[in-house]
C-alpha positions in Angstrom: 108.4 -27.1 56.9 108.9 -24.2 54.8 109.3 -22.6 51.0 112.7 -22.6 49.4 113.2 -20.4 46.2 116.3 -18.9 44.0 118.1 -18.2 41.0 121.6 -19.0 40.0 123.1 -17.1 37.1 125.7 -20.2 36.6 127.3 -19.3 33.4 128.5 -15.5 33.2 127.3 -14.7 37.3 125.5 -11.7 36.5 124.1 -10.4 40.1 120.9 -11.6 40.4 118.1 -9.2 41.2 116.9 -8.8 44.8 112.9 -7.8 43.8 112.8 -11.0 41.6 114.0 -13.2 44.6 111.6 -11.3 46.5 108.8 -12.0 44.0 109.4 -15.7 44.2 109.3 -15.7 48.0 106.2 -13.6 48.4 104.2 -16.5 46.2 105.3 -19.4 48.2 104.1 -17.1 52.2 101.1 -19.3 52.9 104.3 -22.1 53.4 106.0 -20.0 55.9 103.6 -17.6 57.6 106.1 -17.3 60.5 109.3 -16.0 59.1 111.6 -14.9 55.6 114.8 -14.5 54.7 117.5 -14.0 51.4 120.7 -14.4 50.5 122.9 -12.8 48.1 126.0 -13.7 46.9 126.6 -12.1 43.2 124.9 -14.7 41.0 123.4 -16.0 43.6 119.7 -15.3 45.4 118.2 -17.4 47.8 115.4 -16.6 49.3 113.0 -18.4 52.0 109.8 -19.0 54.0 109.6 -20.6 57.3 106.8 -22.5 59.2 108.4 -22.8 62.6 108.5 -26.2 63.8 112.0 -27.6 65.6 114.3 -24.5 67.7 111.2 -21.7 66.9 114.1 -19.2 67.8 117.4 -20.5 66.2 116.0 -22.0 63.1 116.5 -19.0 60.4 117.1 -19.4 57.1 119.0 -19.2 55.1 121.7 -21.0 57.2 125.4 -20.4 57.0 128.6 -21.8 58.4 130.8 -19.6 60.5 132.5 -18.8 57.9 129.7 -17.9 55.6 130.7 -20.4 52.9 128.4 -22.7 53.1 124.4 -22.1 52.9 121.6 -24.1 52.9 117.7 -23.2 52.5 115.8 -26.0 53.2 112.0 -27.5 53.1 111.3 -30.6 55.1 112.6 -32.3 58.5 115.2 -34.3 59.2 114.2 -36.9 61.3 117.7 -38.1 62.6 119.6 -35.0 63.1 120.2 -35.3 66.6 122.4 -39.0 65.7 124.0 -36.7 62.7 124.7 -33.8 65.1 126.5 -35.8 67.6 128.5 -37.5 64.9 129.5 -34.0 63.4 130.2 -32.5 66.8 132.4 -35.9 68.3 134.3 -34.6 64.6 134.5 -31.3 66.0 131.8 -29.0 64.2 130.7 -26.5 66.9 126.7 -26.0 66.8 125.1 -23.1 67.1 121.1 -23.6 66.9 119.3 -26.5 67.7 117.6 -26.6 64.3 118.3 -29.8 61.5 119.6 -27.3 59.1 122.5 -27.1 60.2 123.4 -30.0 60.6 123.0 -30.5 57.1 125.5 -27.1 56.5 127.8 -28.7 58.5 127.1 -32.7 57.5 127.7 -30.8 53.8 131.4 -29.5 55.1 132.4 -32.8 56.4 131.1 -35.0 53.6 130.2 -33.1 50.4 126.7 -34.3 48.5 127.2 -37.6 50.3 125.4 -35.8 52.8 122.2 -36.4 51.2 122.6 -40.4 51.9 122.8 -39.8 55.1 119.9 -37.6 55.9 116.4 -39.7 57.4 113.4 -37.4 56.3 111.6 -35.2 53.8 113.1 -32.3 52.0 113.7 -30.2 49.0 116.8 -28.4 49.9 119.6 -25.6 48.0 123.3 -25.8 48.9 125.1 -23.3 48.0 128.7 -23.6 48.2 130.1 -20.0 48.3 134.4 -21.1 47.5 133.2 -23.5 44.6 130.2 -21.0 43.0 128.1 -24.6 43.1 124.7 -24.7 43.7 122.6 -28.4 44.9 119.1 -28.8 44.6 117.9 -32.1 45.8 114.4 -34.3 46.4 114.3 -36.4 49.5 114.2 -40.1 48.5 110.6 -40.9 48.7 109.5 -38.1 47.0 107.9 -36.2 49.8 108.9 -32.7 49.2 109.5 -31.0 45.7 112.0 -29.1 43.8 110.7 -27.3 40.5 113.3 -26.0 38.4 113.5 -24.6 35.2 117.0 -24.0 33.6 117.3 -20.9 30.0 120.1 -19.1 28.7 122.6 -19.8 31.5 120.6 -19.2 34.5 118.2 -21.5 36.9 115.2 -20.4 38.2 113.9 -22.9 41.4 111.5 -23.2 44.2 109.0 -25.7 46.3 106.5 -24.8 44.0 105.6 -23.6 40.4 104.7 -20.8 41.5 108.1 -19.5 42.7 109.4 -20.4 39.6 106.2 -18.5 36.9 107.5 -15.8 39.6 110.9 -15.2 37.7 109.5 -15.3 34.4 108.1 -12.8 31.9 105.4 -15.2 30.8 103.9 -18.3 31.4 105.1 -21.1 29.6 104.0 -23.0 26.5 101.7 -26.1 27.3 103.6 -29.6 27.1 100.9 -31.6 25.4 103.1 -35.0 26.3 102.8 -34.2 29.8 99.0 -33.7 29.5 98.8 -36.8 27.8 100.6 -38.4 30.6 98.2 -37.3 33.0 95.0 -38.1 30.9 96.5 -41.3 31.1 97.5 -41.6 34.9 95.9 -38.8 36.5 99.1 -37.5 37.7 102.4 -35.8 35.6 105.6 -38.2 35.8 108.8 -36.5 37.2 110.1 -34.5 35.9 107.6 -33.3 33.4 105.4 -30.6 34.0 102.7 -29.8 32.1 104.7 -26.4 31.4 107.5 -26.4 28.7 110.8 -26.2 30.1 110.1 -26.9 33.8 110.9 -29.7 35.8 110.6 -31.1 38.9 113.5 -33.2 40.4 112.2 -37.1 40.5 112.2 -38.5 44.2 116.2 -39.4 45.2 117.7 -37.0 42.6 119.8 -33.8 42.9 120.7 -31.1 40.0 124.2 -29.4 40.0 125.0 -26.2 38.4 128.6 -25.3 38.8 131.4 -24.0 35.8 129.2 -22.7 33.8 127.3 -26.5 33.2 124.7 -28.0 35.3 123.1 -31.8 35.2 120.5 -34.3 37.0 121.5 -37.6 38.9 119.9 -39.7 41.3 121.8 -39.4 44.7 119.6 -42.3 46.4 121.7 -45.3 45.4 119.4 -47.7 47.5 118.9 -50.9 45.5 116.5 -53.5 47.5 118.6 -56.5 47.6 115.8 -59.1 48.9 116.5 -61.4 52.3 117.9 -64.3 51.7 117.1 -65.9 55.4 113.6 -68.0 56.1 112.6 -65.5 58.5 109.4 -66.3 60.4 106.7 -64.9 59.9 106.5 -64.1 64.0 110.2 -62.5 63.4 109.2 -60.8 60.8 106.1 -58.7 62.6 108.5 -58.5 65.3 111.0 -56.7 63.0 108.1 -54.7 61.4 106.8 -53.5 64.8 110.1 -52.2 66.0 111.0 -50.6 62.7 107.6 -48.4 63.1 107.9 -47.9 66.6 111.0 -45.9 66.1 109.8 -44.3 62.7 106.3 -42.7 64.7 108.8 -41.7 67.7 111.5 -39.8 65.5 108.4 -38.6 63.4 106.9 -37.0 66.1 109.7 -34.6 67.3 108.2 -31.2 67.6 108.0 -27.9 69.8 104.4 -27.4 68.5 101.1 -29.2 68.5 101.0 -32.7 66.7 97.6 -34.2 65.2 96.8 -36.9 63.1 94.7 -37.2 60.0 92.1 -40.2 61.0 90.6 -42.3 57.8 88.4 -45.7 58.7 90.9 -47.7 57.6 93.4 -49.8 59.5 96.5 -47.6 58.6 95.8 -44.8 60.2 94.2 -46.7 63.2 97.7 -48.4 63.8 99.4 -44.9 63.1 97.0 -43.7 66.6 97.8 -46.7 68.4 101.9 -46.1 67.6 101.4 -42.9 68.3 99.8 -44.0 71.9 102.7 -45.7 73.2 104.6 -42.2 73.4 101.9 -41.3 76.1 100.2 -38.5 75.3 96.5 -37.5 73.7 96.5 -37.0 70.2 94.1 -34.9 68.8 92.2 -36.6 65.2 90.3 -35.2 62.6 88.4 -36.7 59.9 86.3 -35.7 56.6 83.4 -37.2 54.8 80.2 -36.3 53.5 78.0 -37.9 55.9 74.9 -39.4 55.2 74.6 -37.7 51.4 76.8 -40.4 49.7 78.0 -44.0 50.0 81.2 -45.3 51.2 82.0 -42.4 54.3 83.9 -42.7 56.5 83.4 -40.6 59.6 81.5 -43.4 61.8 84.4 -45.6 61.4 87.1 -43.2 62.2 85.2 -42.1 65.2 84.9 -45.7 66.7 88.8 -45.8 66.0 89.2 -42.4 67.5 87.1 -44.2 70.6 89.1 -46.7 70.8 91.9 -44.9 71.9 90.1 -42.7 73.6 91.4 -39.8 71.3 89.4 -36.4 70.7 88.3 -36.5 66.9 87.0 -33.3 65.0 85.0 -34.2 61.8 84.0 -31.9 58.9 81.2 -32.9 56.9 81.1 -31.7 53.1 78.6 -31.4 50.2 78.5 -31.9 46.4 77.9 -27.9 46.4 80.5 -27.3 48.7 83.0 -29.5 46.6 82.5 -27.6 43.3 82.6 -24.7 44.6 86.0 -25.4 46.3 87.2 -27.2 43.2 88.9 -24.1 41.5 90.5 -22.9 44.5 91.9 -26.2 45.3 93.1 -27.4 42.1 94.5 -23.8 41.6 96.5 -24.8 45.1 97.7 -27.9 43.4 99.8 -25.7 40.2 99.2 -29.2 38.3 96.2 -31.2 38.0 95.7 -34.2 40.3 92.3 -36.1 39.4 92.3 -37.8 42.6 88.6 -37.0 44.2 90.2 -36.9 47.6 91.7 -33.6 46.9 88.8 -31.7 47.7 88.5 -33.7 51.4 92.3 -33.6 51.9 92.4 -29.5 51.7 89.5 -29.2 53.9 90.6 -31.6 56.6 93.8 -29.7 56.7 92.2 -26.9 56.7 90.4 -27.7 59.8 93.6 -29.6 62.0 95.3 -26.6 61.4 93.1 -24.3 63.8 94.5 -26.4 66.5 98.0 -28.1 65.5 100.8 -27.0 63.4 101.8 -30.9 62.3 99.9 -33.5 61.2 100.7 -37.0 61.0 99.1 -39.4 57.8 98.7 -42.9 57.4 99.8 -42.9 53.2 102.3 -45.3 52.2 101.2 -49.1 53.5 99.5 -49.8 50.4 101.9 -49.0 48.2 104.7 -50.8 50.6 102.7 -54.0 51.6 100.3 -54.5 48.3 97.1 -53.1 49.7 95.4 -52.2 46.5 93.5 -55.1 44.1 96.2 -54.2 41.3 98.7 -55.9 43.5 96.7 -59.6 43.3 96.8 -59.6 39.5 100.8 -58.6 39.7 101.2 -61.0 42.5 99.2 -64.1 40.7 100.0 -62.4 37.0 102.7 -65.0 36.1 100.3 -68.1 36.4 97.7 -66.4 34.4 100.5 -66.1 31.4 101.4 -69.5 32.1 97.6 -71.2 31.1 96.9 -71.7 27.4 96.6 -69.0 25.3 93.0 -70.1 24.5 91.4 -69.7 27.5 93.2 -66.9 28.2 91.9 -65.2 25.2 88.2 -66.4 25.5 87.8 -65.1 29.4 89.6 -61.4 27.8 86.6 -61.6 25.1 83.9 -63.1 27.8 84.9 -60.0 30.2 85.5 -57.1 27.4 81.8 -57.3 27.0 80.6 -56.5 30.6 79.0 -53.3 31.0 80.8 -50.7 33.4 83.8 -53.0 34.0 86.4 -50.8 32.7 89.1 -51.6 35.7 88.6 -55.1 35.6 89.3 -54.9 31.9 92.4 -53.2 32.2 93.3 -55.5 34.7 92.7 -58.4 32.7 94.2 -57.3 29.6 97.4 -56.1 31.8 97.7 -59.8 32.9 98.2 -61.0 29.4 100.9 -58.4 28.3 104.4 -60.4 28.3 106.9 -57.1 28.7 107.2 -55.8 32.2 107.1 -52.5 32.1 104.3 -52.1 29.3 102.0 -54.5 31.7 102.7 -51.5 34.2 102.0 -48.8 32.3 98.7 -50.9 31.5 98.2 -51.5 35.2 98.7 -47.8 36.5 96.6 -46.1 33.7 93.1 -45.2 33.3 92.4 -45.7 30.3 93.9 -47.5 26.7 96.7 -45.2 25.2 94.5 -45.1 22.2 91.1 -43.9 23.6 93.3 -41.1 25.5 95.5 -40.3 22.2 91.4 -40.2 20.1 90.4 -37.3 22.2 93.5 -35.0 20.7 92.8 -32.2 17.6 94.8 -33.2 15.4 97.9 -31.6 15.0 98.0 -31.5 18.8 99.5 -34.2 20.2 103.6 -35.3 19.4 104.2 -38.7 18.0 105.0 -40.9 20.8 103.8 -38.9 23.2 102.3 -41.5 25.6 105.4 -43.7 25.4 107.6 -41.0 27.3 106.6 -42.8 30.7 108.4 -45.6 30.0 111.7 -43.2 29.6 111.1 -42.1 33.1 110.3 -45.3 34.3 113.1 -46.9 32.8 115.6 -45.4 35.0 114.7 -47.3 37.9 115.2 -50.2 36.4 118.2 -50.9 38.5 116.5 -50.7 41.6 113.7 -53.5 39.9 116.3 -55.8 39.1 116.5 -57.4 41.9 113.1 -57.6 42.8 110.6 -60.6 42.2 107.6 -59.2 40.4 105.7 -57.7 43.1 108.6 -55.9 44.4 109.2 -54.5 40.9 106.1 -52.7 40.1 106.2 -51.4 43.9 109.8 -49.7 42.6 107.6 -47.7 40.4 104.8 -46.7 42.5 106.9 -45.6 45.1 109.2 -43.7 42.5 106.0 -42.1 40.7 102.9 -42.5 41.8 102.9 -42.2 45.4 104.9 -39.1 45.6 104.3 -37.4 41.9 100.5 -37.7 42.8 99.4 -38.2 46.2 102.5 -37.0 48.4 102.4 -33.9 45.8 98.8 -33.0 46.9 99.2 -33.9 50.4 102.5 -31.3 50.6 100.5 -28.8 48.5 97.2 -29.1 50.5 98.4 -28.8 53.9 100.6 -26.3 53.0 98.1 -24.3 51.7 97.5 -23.9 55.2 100.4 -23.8 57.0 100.4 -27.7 58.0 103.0 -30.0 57.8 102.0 -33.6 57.0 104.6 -36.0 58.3 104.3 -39.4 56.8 105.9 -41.8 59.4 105.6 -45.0 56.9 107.8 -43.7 54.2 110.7 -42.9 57.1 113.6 -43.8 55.5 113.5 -47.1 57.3 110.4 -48.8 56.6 110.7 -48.3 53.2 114.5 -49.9 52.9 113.1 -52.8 55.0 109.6 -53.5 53.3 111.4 -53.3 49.6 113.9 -56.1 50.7 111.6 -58.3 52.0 109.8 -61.2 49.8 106.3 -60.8 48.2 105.1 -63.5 50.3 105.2 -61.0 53.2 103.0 -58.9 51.3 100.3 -60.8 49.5 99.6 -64.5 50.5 96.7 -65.9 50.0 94.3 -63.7 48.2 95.1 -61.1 51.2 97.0 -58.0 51.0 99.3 -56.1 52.9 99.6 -59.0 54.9 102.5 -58.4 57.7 101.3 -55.0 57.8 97.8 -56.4 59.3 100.1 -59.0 61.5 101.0 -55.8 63.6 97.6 -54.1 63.0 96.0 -57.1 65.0 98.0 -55.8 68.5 96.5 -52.6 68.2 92.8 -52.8 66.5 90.2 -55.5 67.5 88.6 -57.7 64.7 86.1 -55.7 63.8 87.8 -52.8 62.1 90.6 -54.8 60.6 87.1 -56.2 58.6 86.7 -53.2 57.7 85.9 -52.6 53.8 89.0 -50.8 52.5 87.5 -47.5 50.5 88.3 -45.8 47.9 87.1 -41.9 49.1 85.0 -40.0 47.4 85.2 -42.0 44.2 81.5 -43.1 44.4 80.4 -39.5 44.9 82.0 -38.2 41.8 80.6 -41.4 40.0 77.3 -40.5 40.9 77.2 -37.0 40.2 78.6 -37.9 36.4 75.6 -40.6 36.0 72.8 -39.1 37.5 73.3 -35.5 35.7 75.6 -32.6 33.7 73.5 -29.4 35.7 76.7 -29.0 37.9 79.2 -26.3 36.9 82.1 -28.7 36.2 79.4 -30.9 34.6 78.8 -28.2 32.1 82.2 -27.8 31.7 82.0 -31.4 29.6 79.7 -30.3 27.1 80.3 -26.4 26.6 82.3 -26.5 23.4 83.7 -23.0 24.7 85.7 -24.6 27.5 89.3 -24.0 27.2 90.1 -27.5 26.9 88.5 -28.0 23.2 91.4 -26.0 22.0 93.2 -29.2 22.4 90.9 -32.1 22.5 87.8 -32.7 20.5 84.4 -32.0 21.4 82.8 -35.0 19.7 85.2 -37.3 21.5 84.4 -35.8 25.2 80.6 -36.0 24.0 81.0 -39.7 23.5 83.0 -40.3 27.0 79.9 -38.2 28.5 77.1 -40.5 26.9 78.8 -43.6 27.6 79.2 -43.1 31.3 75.9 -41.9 31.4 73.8 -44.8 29.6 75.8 -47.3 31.6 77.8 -48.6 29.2 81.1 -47.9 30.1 82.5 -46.5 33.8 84.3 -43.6 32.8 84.0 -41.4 35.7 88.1 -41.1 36.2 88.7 -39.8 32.8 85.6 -37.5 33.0 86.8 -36.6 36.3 90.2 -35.9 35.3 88.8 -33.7 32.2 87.3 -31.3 34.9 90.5 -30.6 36.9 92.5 -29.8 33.3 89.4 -27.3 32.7 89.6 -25.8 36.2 93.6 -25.7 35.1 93.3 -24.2 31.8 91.0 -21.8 33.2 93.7 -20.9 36.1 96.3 -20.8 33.7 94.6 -18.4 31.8 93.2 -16.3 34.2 96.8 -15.9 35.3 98.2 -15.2 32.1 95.7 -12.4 31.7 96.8 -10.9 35.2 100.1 -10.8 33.9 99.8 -9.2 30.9 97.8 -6.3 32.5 
């Protein structure tokens, strides 16, 4: 796990300047503490920041060919690179490191981009190929890693995060108001906006080439989920399953340092401990909550997992004091804002495996795989709601619009009546209506159409949803956007931050190809969710934790702190009319969302929470700017 950066001057390939390169590397150190390195090649600068993980002595980066035409900086693993290194050396490529990078220098020789397709793991990666002045960025195909970019007057500026890029520039860029919309709306920025003008980041599965004076995007991942078309039991199927993980937890963890795991309550994570078990060794846990000072923890049910196993688990225990006042700092960490509350206890858990292990294995991606979240039933069961009369349908959507604090049921509901696909999604996924989020604008601020430009992104994965039944379709777009534009993005940036890297042994390359062909009766039946996943969960937890309340963490805390007062600093943020973000949105129209929440009538704690990371943001942003232009 490491930092990439670079520029490519790929119209007139004017040398590129060595301080600038160095600039970019020096903001992305905290993700390679343990080595750096550049390359130069006229146009050309690459530069690099390693976290040692796999061949601690061999691994250096930038990575050539013998012949020094072919080079590769790369951020990630590769999970199967010893297959692809037998393959390339049976064709006669002669190794000389241990290290997955070069198998992808070499695997680049033998097949050109096809490379990418053939590569099991995470990583944002450069190719540079030195004969054909071409330059490759790419994003592995779940997303896990990222590539920022920004492209201006001939040149491309690029990096594993924004920061590398602001790096290269001589100011920081305009606000995209579109892209903030986006995220008032979803919490998170779609790929590949950015809430900065003129920088992208590559969407999950897609590569940018620059090369003859011309550069463009495509997705590389050509993976379309053609469903099973045998009556596979559902005995053959957990079968199946089980071996498919078995072999995803072994390749994922291939190390020469110290592996953890990041314990929740829940069952995912407890089946990630027990996989990790069969490989017969003590894995080390830790966990985060807040203890006795709010509903919903979960530290006593990690550590019965943790017992369970007989597995060594560390807990840290935070406070509403201790989360505002890590707030800036974290969201700073993040370079975009992520409302998610479990930001705050993500950074500090990391924070605290990382005194004893350098990688850290996480239980994210069942849910979004398997349907384990209460959006799924209403996508699942959607089509027999639109198939009763319209009258009853519309008299339960008036009956349940006037419920007090309801507000996700009432998206839910009026998703399920909402006859196009993807505008039922974009109902489903967001927080609140386009028009309340559009109301809190100045006007003049906002572009026309600005909360339709989702549905552009989205649309280009339509092939993949084609030939998916309805559930399948809507899981295309969560693994395409939300799950790695918002929560892989925070857990790379938050372990990172300290010099961990998070492996995420569900998304292996694998699983994911296997749960997306496989029919939604394997997922949801019966009311119950993510239901092969918990076939295999049964052989490693007892009944007891698989009855286990799944939890949403830390949302309760920040509901409580926005109904039971405003005497907290972000609080205040909310009201001050001289917060940064009322140069944008109205003040009356925040007041409103602030008294609402507050007198019970409406639940909206997500958009007030997601209000207070944009002003922690804006406040970064500006703070930044100021520096700058001193």
């Amino acid at each position: 796990m490491c930092g990439i950066c670079g520029q490519f001057n790929f119209v007139d390939d004017a040398p590129v300047s060595r301080a600038t390169i160095k600039a970019m590397a020096d903001s992305i150190a905290h993700r390679g503490p343990d080595d750096e390195g550049f390359h130069f090649d006229g146009g050309l600068g690459l530069g690099f920041r390693r976290l040692s993980i796999i061949d601690l002595a061999g691994g250096h980066q930038p990575m050539a060919d013998a012949d020094e035409t072919v080079w590769v900086a790369f951020n990630g693993e590769i999970y199967n690179f010893r297959e692809l290194r037998d393959e390339l050396a049976s064709l006669g490529y002669v190794f000389r490191t241990r290290s997955d990078t070069e198998v992808i220098v070499h695997g680049y020789r033998q097949w050109g981009d096809e490379v990418l397709s053939r590569l099991n793991g995470m990583f944002g990666l450069a190719i540079w190929d030195a004969r054909r002045r071409r330059l490759v960025l790419a994003r592995d195909a779940a997303g896990i890693k990222l590539v920022y970019f920004r492209v201006d007057s001939g040149r491309v500026m690029f990096g594993s995060e924004l920061r590398a890029v602001l790096a290269a520039l001589p100011a920081r860029p305009a606000l995209n108001t579109t892209a903030l919309n986006l995220f008032l709306r979803y919490r998170y920025t779609p790929s590949p906006l950015t809430l900065y003008e003129g920088v992208q980041k590559l969407a999950p599965g897609t590569k940018a080439v620059f090369a003859n004076g011309r550069f463009h995007t495509e997705r590389w991942y050509d993976f379309v989920p053609e469903p099973f078309t045998d009556r596979r039991s559902d005995a053959e199927a957990a079968e199946e399953l089980l071996a498919i993980y078995k072999r995803a937890v072994r390749r994922h963890l291939i190390s020469d340092v110290p592996v953890g795991l990041l314990l929740s309550g829940g069952v995912d994570s407890g089946l990630l401990l027990g996989l990790m078990r069969l490989e017969g060794a003590d894995w080390p846990t830790y966990t985060v909550g807040y203890g006795n000072e709010f509903r919903d923890d979960e530290l006593d049910d990690a550590a019965e997992t943790a017992r369970i196993y007989d597995a060594h688990n560390e807990q840290v225990v935070l406070t509403r004091e201790g989360f505002e006042q890590a707030l800036p700092h974290i969201v700073s960490t993040l370079e975009e804002p992520i409302a998610a509350s479990s930001i705050v206890p993500m950074y500090f858990v990391c924070q605290r495996a990382r005194e004893d292990v350098k990688v850290a294995l996480v239980g994210q991606g069942p849910d979004e795989l398997f349907g384990g979240y209460k959006r799924h039933l209403g996508v699942q069961y959607g089509s027999l709601w639109r198939s009763a009369p319209r009258w009853l349908r519309s008299g339960f959507e008036t009956g349940i619009a006037k419920l007090p604090r309801s507000e996700t049921l009432k998206r839910g509901v009026y998703s399920l009546n909402v006859e196009d696909p993807l505008s039922r999604y974009q109902n489903v996924f967001s927080i609140a209506s386009g028009d309340a989020v559009d109301g809190l604008f100045r006007p003049g601020a906002l572009q026309r159409g600005a909360g339709d430009s989702v549905r552009a992104c989205w649309e280009l994965l339509e092939r993949e949803m084609a030939p998916c039944d309805e559930l399948g379709a809507f899981q295309v777009i969560e693994l395409r956007s939300s799950l790695p534009d918002e929560l892989l993005m925070y857990g790379d940036k938050l372990s990172m931050a300290h010099g961990l890297e998070a492996r995420v042994p569900y998304l292996d390359r694998e699983v994911v190809e296997y749960a997306q062909r496989l029919p939604s009766r394997f997922k949801v039946r019966l009311g119950q969710r993510k239901w092969l996943h918990r076939q295999v969960c049964r052989r490693f937890l007892p009944p007891e934790v698989l009855r286990r309340k799944k939890r949403g963490f830390a949302v309760n805390v920040v509901d409580d702190w926005f109904r039971s007062s405003l005497d907290g600093r972000t609080g205040q943020y909310l009201v001050d009319p001289q917060s940064c973000m009322f140069e944008i949105l109205e003040h009356g129209a925040v007041q409103r969302l602030v008294a609402e929440h507050q007198s019970g009538q409406r639940d909206n704690h997500k958009l007030l929470f997601s209000l207070v990371v944009l002003e922690e943001w804006l406040r970064v942003d500006r703070q930044s700017s100021s520096r700058r232009a001193a």
